[in-house]
C-alpha positions, -999 to +999 in steps of 0.1 A: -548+192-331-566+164-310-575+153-344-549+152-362-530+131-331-562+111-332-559+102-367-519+096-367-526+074-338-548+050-354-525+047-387-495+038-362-517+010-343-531+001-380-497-002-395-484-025-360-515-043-369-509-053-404-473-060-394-484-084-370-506-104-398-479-102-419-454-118-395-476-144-378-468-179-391-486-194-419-508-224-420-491-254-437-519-282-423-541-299-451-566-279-469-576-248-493-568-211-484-577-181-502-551-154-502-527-177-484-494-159-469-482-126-485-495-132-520-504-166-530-544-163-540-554-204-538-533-226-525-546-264-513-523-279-494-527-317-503-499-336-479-480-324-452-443-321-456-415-300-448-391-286-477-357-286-455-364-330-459-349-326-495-320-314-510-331-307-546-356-288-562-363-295-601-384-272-621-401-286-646-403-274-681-431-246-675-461-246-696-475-221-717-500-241-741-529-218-725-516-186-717-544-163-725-528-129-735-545-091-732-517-077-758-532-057-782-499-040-794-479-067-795-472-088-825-472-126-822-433-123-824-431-101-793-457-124-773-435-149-778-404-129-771-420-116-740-428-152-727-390-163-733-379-138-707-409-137-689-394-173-681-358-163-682-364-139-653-388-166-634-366-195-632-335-167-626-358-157-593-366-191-581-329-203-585-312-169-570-334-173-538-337-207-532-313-220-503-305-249-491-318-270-523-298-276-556-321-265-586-320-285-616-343-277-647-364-300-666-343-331-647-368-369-651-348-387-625-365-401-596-353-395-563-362-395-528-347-365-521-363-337-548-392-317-553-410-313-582-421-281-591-445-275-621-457-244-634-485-235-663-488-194-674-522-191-672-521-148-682-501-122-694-518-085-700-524-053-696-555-039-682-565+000-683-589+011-658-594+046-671-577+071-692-567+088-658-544+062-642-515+040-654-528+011-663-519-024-650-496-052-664-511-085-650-491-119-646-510-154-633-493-189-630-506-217-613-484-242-603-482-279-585-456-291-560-447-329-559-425-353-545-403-367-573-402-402-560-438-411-559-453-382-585-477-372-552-488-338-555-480-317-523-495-289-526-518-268-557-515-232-560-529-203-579-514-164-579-513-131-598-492-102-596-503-065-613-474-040-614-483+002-624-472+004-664-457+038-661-451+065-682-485+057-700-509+078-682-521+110-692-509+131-668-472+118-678-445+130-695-438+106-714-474+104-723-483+099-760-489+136-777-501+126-818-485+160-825-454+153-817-450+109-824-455+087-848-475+055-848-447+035-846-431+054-818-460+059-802-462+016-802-428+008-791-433+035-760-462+016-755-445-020-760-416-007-740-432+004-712-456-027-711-429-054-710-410-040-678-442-043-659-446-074-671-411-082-660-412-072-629-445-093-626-424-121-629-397-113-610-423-109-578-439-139-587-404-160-588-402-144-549-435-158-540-430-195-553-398-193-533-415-177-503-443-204-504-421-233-505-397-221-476-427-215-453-431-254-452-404-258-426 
């Protein structure tokens, strides 16, 4: 019994703990971080500057000359079809969250009072770790902040996301039986199941950009 109190004690004082780290404020003074905030992995913080000084925040076109893709079942079609709305739901997430600042895509006017935000794909896959667990849809961006007036970059970052693909592993239901599928069903389950990890990736992602740039206050 002493034990069991014991043990439920120190998961209460770890979970106040973690809390507390989670709440404290983050560091927005000149310099590189590793696992910065909630979820940003690298972030370099070039300039100081506070985002609630501007009124506009305009997303540039993002780039996906070198994603680098871990897709075996997907046709170069559906890549392409799962970057579209891998976008879609990124700039939809950035947009939806952002207060205080009017988004405008892809916009080359200078002004004194907008942002700059670029952002490059860098990944897009799937990763099993064994046969025994889902396996893991993986999304990495990196991205720059600048002040539109001058082009000077304000801040560098680099972050990932991995959401559980489910319905895939082996202990599933909806697990593949050869018996009882085809090939081709047995690749659109697979495809299926794949892209709404992937989307939710992005979705999480478009929360952390929007989380990052609001902690500069």
């Amino acid at each position: 019994m002493k034990i069991k109190i014991l043990t439920l004690g120190l998961i209460y004082i770890l979970t106040i703990s973690v809390s507390i780290i989670h709440a404290s404020p983050k560091d927005t003074t000149p310099g590189k971080y590793n696992n910065w905030g909630r979820m940003i992995n690298d972030l370099e913080i070039i300039k100081s500057f506070k985002a609630t000084n501007y009124s506009k925040l305009n997303i540039q076109d993002i780039d996906i000359s070198n994603i680098q893709y871990q897709l075996d079942e997907f046709s170069a079609d559906k890549k392409a079809e799962i970057v579209k709305q891998g976008i879609r739901i990124l700039l939809d997430r950035i947009k939806n969250k952002v207060q205080n600042l009017e988004v405008i895509i892809s916009n080359t006017e200078k002004s004194t009072k907008a942002l700059v935000l670029r952002i490059s794909i860098t990944f897009i896959g799937v990763e099993t770790v064994t046969k025994w667990w889902s396996p893991l849809a993986r999304v990495e961006i990196q991205g720059e902040l600048l002040e539109s007036q001058s082009d000077g970059a304000l801040l560098k970052f680099t972050t990932q996301r991995a959401s559980t693909v489910k319905g895939l592993s082996e202990s599933s239901n909806l697990s593949f039986d050869p018996s009882k599928n085809s090939e081709a069903q047995r690749k659109d389950l697979i495809i299926v199941e794949y892209t709404k990890a992937i989307n939710n990736d992005f979705k999480e992602l478009g929360d952390d950009v929007v989380e990052m740039l609001f902690s500069f206050k």
